[in-house]
C-alpha positions in Angstrom: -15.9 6.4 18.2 -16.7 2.8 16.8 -13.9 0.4 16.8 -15.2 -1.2 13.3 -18.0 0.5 10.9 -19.0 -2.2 8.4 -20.8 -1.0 5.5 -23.3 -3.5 3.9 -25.0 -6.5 5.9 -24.5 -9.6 3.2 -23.1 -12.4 4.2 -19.9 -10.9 4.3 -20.7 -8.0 6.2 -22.9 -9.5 9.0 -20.5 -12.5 9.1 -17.4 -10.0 10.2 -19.6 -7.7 12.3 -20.9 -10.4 14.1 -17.5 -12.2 14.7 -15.6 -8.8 15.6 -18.5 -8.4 18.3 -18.0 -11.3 20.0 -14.3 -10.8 20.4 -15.1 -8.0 22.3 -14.8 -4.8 19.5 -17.6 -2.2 19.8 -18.7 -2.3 16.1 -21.3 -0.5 14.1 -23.7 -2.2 10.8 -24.9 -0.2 8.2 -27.0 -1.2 5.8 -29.3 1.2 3.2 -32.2 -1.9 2.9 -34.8 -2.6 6.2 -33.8 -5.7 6.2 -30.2 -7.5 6.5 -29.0 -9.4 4.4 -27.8 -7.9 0.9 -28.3 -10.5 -2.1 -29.2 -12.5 0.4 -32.2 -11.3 2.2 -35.8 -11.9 2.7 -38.3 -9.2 1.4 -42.2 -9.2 2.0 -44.1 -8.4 -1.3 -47.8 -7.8 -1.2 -48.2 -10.0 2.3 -46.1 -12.5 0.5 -41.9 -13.5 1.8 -39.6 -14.2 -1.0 -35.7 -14.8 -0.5 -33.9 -12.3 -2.6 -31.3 -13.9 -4.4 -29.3 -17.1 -2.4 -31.7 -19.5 -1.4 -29.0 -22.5 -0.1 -26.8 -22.7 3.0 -23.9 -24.4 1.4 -20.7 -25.9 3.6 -22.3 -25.7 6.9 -20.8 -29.3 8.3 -17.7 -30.0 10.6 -14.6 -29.3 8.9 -15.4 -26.6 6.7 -15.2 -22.7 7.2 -19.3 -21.6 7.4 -19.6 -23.9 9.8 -16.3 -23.0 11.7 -17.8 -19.2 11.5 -21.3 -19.6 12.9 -19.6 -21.8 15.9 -17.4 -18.5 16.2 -19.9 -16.2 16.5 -22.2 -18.3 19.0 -25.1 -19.0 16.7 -26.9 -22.5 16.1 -29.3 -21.6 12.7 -32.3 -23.4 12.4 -31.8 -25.5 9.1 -33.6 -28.3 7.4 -30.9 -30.0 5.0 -31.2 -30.8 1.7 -30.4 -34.1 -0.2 -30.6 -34.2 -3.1 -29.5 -30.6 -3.0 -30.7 -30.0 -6.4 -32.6 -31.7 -8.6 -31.9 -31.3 -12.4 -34.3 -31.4 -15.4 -33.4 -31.6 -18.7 -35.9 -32.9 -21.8 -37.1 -36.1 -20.5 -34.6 -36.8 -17.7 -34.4 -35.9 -13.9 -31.3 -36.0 -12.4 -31.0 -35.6 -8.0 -28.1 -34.2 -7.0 -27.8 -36.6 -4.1 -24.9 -36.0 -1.0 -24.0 -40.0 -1.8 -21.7 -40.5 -4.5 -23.3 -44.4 -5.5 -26.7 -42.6 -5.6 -26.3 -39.6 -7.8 -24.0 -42.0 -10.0 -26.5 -43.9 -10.4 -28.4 -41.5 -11.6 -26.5 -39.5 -13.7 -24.9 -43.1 -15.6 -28.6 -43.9 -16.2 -29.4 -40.1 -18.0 -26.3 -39.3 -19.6 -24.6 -43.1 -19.9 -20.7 -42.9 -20.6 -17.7 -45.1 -20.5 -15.4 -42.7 -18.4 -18.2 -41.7 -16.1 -17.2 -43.3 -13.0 -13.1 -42.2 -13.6 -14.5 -38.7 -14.6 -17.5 -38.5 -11.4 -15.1 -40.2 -9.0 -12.1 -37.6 -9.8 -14.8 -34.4 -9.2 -15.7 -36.2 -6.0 -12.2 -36.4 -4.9 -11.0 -33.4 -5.5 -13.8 -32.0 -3.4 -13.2 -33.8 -0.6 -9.4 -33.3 -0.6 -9.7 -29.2 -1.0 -11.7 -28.7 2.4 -9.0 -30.8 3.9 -6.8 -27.8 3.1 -6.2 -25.3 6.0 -3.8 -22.3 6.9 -3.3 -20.5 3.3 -4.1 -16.7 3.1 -4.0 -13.8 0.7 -2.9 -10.2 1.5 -2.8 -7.7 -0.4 -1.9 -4.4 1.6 1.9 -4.3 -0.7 3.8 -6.3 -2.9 5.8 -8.1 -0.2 2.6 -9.0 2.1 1.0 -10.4 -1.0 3.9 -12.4 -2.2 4.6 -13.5 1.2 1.0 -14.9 1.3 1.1 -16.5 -1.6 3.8 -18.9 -0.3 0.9 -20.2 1.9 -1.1 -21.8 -1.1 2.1 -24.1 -2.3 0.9 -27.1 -0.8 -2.5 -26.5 -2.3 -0.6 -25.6 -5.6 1.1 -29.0 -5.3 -2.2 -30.9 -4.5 -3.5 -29.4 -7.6 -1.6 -28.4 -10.1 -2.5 -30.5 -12.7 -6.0 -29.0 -12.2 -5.2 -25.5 -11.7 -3.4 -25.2 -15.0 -5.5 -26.5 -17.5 -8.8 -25.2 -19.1 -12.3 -26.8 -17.5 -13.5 -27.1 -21.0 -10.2 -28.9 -22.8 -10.0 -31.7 -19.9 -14.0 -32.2 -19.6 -13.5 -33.3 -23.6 -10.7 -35.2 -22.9 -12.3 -37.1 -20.1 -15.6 -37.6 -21.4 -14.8 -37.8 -25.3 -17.8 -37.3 -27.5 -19.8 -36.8 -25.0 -22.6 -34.8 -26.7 -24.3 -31.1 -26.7 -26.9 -32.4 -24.1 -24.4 -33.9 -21.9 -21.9 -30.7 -21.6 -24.9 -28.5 -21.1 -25.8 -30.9 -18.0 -22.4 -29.6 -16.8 -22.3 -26.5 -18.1 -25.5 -25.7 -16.4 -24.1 -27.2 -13.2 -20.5 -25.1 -13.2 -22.3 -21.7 -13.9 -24.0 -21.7 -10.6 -21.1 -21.7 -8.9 -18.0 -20.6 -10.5 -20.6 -17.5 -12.7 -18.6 -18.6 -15.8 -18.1 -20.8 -18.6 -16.0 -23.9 -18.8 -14.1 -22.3 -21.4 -12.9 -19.5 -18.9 -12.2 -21.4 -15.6 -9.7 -24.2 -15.2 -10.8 -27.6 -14.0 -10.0 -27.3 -10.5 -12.7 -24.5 -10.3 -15.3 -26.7 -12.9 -14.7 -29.5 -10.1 -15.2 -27.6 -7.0 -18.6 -26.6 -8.8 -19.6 -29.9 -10.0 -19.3 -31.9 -6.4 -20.6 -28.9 -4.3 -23.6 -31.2 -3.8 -21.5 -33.9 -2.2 -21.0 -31.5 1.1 -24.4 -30.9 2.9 -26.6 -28.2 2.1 -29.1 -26.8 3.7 -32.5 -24.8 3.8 -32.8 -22.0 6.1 -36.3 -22.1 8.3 -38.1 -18.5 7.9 -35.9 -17.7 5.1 -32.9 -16.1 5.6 -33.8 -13.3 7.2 -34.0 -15.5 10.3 -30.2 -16.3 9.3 -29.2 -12.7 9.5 -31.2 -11.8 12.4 -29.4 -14.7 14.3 -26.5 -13.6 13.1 -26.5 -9.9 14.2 -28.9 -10.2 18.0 -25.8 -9.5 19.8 -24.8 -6.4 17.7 -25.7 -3.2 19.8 -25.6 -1.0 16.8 -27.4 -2.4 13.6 -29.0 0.4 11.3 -31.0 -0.3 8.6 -32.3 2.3 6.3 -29.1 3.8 7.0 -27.4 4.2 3.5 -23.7 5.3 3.8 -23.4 8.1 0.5 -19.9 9.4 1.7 -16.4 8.3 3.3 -14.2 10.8 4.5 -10.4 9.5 5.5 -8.8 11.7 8.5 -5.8 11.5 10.5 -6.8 9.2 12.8 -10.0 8.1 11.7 -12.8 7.5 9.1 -15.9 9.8 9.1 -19.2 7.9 7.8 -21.9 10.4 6.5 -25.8 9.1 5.9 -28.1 11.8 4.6 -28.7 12.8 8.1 -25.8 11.7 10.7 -21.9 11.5 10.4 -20.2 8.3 12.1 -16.7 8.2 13.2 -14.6 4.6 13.0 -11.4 3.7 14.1 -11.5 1.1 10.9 -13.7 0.6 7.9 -14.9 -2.9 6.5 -16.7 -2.1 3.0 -19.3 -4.9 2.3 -19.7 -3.1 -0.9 -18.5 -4.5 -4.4 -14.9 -3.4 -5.4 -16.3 -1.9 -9.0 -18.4 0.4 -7.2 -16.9 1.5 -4.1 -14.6 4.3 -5.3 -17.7 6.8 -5.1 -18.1 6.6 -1.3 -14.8 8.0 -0.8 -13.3 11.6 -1.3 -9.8 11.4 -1.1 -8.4 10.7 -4.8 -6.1 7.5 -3.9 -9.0 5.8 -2.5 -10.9 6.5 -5.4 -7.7 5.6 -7.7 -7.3 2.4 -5.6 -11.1 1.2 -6.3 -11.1 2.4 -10.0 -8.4 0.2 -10.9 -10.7 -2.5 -10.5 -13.9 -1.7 -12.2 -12.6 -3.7 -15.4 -13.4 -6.4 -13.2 -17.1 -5.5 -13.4 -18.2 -8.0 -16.3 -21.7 -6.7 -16.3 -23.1 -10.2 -15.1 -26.3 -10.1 -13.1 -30.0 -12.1 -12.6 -33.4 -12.1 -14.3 -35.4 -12.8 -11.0 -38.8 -14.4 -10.8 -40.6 -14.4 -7.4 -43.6 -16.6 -7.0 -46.7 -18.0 -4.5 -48.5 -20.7 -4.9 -50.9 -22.4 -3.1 -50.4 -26.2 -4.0 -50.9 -29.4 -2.6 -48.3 -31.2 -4.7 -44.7 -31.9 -3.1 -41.8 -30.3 -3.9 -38.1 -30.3 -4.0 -36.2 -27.0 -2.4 -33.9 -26.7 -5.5 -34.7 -27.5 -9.1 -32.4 -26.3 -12.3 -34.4 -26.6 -15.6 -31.8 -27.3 -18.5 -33.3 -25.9 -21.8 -32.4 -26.7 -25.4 -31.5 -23.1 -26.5 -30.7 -19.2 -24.2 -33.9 -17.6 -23.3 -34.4 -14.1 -24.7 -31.8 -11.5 -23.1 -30.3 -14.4 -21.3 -26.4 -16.0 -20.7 -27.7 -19.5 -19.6 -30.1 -22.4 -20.8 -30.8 -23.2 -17.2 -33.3 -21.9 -14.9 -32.8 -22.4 -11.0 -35.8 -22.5 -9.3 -36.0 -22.8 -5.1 -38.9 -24.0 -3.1 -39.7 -23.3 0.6 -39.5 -26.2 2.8 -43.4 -27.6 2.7 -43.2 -27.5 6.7 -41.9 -23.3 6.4 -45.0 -22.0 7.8 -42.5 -18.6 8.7 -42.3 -17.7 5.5 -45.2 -18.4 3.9 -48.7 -19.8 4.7 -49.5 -23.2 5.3 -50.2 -25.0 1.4 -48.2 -22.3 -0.3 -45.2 -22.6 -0.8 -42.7 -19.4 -1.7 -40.5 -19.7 -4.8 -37.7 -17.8 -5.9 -36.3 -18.1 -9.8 -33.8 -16.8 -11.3 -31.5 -16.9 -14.7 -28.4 -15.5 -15.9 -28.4 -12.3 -17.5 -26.4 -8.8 -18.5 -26.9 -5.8 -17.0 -26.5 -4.0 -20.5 -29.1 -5.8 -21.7 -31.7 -3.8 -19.7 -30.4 0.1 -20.5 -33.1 0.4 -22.9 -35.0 2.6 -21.2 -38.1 2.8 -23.9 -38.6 -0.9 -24.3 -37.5 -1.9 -20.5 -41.2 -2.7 -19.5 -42.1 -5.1 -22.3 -39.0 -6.7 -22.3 -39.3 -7.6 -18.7 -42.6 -8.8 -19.1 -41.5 -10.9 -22.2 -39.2 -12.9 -19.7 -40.9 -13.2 -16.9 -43.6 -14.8 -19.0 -40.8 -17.0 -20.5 -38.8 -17.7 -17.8 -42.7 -18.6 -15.6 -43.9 -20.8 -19.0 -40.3 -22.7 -18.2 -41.4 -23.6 -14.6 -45.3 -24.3 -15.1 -44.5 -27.0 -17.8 -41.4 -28.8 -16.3 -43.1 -28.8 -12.9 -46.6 -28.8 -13.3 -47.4 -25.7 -11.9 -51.0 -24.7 -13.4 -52.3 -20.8 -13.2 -55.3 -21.9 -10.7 -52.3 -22.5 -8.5 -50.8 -19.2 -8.5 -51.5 -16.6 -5.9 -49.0 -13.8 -7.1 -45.8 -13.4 -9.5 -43.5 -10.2 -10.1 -40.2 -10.3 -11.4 -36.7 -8.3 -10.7 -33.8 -7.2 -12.7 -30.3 -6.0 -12.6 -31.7 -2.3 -12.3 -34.1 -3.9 -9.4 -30.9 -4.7 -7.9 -29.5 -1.3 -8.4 -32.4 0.6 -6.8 -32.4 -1.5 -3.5 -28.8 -3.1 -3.3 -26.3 -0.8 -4.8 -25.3 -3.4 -7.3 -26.5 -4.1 -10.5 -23.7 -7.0 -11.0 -24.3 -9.8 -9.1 -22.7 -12.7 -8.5 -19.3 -11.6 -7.7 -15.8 -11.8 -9.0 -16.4 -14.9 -11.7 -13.8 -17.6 -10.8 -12.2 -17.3 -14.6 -8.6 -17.6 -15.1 -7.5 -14.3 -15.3 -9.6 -13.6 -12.1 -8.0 -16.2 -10.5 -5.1 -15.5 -7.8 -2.8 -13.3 -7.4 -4.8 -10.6 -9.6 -8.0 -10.9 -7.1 -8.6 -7.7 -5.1 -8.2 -8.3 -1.3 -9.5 -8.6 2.2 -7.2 -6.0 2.8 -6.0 -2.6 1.0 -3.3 0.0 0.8 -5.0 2.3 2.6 -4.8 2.1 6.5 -7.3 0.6 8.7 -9.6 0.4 5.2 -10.9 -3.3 4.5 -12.8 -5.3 1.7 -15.4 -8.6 2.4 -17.9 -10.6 -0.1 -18.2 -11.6 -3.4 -16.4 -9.1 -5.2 -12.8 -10.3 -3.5 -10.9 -13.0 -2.3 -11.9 -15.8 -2.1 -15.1 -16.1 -4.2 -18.9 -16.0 -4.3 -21.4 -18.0 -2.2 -22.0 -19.0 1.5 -18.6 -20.7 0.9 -16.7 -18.4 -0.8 -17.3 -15.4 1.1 -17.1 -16.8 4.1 -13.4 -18.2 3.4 -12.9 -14.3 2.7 -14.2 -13.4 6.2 -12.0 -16.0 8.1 -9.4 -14.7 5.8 -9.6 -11.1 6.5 -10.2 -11.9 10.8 -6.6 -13.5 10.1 -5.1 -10.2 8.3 -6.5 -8.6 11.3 -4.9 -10.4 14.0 -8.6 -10.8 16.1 
């Protein structure tokens, strides 16, 4: 019998499996995919190697938790980093993302020129650097008591912040930047959504801050793609199974039974790398299920248009591009396309000259139920969504060697999920009403995107060092 079964091998998953191995716990890895890695993976295509979904290593640098988690669990990933982390394109103006504040305000005063640009840029920069200072808050969420008790741990955050925490993203960008213009807040807007997967008018500024100065910690591209992340990540694991999809959950006495199609597991404790909206059907006992159901409303149906592409070019490239457009693309939430690059040098993932790029946009899952028109429409946006990236980087059709695109029910066929993305950091998502790392059911836990803390590298991984605290390991 395993000590730990963890179900799911995102970032999350892996992350935990991996740290609960090398404290000394005989764990076992499940995931239904033949490759590790969840939204974040890398997938061959036709003889070509795409990253799924996450193409960034954000917040691995001293100080902060992804770093303090890989140090944990022994490994040393091969990265390239990235500066500017992202560079932004919107009608006739480029904007680089750059790590130093005097460079990318330089650049951004030039494009987008405003009087309180340097109070408003300088407070975002701030208030980034002064939340990773922040250490020892938690959140439980096994009772009432535990949760409350846990909550006490974020008042000197709450007192850092307040002002921020309180007040709508939207309301204080206007205020700050007044009159600043329908091309200038979709700059921003663009910006937020990637990390915070919502609106300015839902989050509070806190959050729109923490998104907007992401690019002033160091990022990084992952050599090989990540698959060479989660391979790292996992060497030491003695029990990894892929194509080894866990369809049931059965809670005994003493115990947790986990059924495949063609084995049944036993586990002492359960970590579900799964999202909280659709873990209720692994399990038969009816106050597991109740537990999990509670929190489908969560689900807000948010997902990616993806757009996987080779091309054999000689022209250089930056790893990270995010194509601001004047109006939504067809069956789309955003304006904005982000477009990735492999590192020129990558020869792991992709031949010499070519270079592997992964696209995507936001989108509803709803949007693709229509079973009779599914086809067309897909091929309606990947055309859009390709046009997008050929103009704005010069990308001719000589140059590409293959294209194929993904949607939410992609998603659902390999990954379980057709929402992607996460919990969005809104205000009425935000803390105390986030599911947990931990739940009322004994020896049953929750990691990733879909609870405490957040989405991204940075996000779950604050949820991993979380839930190895509510575990005592």
């Amino acid at each position: 019998m395993k000590d730990y079964a963890i179900v799911g091998s995102g970032v999350g998953g892996s992350s935990i499996a991996a740290l609960l191995n090398a404290k000394g716990f005989d764990v076992a890895l499940f995931e239904k995919e033949p490759y590790l890695g969840g939204c974040s993976s890398t997938f061959m295509h036709k003889g070509y190697k795409y990253n799924t979904g996450a193409t960034t290593l954000a917040g691995y640098e001293e100080g902060h938790t992804v770093k303090e988690v890989f140090d944990a669990i022994g490994v040393k990933p091969n990265l390239i980093q990235t500066d500017p982390s992202i560079v932004i394109m919107q009608n006739n103006k480029t904007t680089p993302r750059y790590k130093d504040f005097d460079a990318f305000f330089e650049a951004v005063n030039l494009n987008y020129p405003h009087q309180n640009n340097e109070e408003f840029w300088k407070l975002v920069y701030d208030i980034n650097k002064d939340f990773y200072t922040m250490k020892d808050y938690y959140y439980a969420n096994e009772n009432s008591f535990k949760k409350i008790k846990s909550l006490f741990s974020f008042f000197p955050l709450f007192m850092k912040f307040s002002k921020y925490l309180t007040v709508n993203a939207l309301n204080f960008t206007e205020k700050s930047l007044p009159e600043l213009g329908e091309e200038y807040l979709d700059f921003l807007q663009a910006q937020i959504y990637i990390v915070a997967q919502a609106p300015m008018k839902e989050i509070n500024f806190l959050t729109a801050a923490l998104s907007l100065g992401y690019t002033f910690n160091t990022n990084h591209y992952v050599v090989g793609g990540f698959e060479t992340l989660f391979n790292e990540m996992t060497k030491d694991i003695k029990d990894v199974y892929t194509k080894a999809e866990i369809v049931q959950i059965v809670q005994k006495e003493t115990h947790f039974e986990l059924h495949t199609k063609n084995e049944i597991f036993q586990a002492k404790k359960v970590i579900l790398n799964s999202t909280v909206y659709d873990s209720a059907k692994l399990f038969t006992k009816d106050t597991i299920k109740n537990y999990y159901k509670k929190y489908e409303k969560l689900n807000n149906y948010q997902s990616s248009f993806m757009l996987y592409m080779t091309i054999k070019s000689d022209k250089k490239f930056f790893h990270h591009y995010q194509l601001i457009q004047n109006a939504q693309l067809k069956n789309t939430l955003s304006k904005a396309v982000f477009v990735s690059f492999s590192d020129v040098s990558d020869t792991q993932i992709t031949k010499e000259g070519h270079y592997s790029i992964t696209a995507s946009i936001h989108t509803d899952s709803r949007f693709w139920e229509d079973t009779q028109n599914y086809k067309d429409q897909k091929e309606e946006l990947q055309s859009l969504v390709q046009g997008v990236i050929m103009q704005s980087l010069g990308i001719s059709e000589e140059e590409i060697v293959q294209s194929f695109s993904a949607t939410s029910k992609t998603f659902e066929h390999y990954l379980n999920r057709s929402q992607l993305g996460g919990n969005a950091m809104s205000m009425k998502n935000f803390l105390p009403f986030l599911p947990g790392n931990d739940t009322p059911i004994k020896n049953l836990y929750n990691v990733g995107d879909s609870v405490y803390a957040a989405q991204g590298w940075p996000g779950v991984m604050l949820g991993v060092k979380n839930l190895q605290r509510l575990l005592g390991v």
